[in-house]
C-alpha positions in Angstrom: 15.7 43.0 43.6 18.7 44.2 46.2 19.1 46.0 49.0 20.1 44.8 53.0 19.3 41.3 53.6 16.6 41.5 56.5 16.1 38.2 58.4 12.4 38.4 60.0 10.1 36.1 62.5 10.0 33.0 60.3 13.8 32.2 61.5 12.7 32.1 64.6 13.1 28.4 66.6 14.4 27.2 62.6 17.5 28.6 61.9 18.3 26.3 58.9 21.8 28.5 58.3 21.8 27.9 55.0 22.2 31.7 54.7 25.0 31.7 56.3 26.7 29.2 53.3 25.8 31.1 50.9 27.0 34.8 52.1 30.3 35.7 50.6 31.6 38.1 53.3 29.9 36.0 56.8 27.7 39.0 57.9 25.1 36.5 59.1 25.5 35.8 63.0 24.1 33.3 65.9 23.8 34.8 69.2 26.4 32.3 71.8 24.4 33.2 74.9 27.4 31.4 77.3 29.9 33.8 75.2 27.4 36.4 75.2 29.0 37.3 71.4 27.1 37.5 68.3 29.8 34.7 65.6 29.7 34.3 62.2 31.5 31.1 61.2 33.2 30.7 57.5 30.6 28.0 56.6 27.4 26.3 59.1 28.2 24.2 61.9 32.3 24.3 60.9 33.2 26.2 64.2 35.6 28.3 62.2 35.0 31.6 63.5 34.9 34.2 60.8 33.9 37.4 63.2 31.9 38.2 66.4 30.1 41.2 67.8 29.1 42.3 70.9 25.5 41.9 71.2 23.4 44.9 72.8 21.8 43.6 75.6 18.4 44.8 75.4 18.0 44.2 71.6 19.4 40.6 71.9 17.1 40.0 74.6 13.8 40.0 73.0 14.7 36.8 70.7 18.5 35.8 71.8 19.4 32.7 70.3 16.5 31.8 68.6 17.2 33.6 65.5 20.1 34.6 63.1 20.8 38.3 62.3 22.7 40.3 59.4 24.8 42.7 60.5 24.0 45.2 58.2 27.0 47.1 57.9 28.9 44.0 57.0 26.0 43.2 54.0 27.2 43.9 50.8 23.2 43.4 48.9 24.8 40.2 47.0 21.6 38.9 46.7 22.9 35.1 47.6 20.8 34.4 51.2 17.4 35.9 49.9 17.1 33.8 46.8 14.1 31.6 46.7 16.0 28.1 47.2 18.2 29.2 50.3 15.7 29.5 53.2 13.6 26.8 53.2 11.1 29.2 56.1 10.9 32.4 53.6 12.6 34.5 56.4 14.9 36.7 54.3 13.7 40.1 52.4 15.7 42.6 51.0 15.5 46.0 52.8 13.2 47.6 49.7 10.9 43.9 49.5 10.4 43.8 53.1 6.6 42.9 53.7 4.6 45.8 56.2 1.3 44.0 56.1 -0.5 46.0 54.0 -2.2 44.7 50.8 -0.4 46.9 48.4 2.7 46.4 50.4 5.6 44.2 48.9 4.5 40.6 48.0 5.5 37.9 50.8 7.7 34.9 50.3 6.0 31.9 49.5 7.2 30.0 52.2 7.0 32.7 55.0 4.7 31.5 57.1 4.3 35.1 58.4 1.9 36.4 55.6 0.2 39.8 56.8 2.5 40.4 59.7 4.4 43.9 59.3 8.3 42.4 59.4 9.4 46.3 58.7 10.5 45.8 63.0 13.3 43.5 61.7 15.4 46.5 60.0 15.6 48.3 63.4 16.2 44.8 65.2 19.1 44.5 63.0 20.9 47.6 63.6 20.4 47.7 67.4 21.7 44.0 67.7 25.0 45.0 67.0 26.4 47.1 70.1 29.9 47.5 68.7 
């Protein structure tokens, strides 16, 4: 399994930012709503800035801070911030895995409390978050 890491609705009100420990090139952001800039820092909580975007503001506004997104032009498909032991919610698909809700669909994480919910909305969430 690779492809784009997608971060879906199980990150939402959690983000445990372990992702963002594990990604080898920092393409996983928090949304600063006093900055209004989307930062990636070099390791969780360190406050070392590794890169910011500006946010678009309609696409930020319908879950702001309450989530973590992946820049996907930035995501190499490493693998490193899907893998079963680094999100402790299930939130993180690749691209080709991502679960649409439909029984024949791709399988869900087993921690995702989300099950049957169509997360395919996250791709496009991901790519209009990003204004620059």
């Amino acid at each position: 399994m690779s492809g784009l890491a997608i971060i879906t609705e199980a990150c939402i009100g959690v983000k445990d930012r372990a992702c963002v420990d594990v990604c080898p090139v920092q393409c996983i952001y928090e949304f600063d709503p006093a900055k209004n800039l989307l930062v990636s820092e070099d390791e969780a909580g360190s406050g070392d800035v590794a890169n910011t975007h500006v946010p678009n503001g309609e696409a930020i506004s319908i879950f702001g801070d309450s989530m973590l997104y992946v820049n996907l032009d930035e995501c190499t498909s490493c693998t490193a911030c899907y893998q079963p032991d680094v999100c402790p919610v299930g939130a993180i698909y690749s691209e080709e895995q991502l679960p649409d809700g439909s029984p024949q669909g791709p399988k869900y994480n087993s921690a995702d409390p989300n099950t049957g919910h169509d997360h395919t909305f996250f791709v496009k969430l991901s790519r209009d978050v990003f204004a620059d």
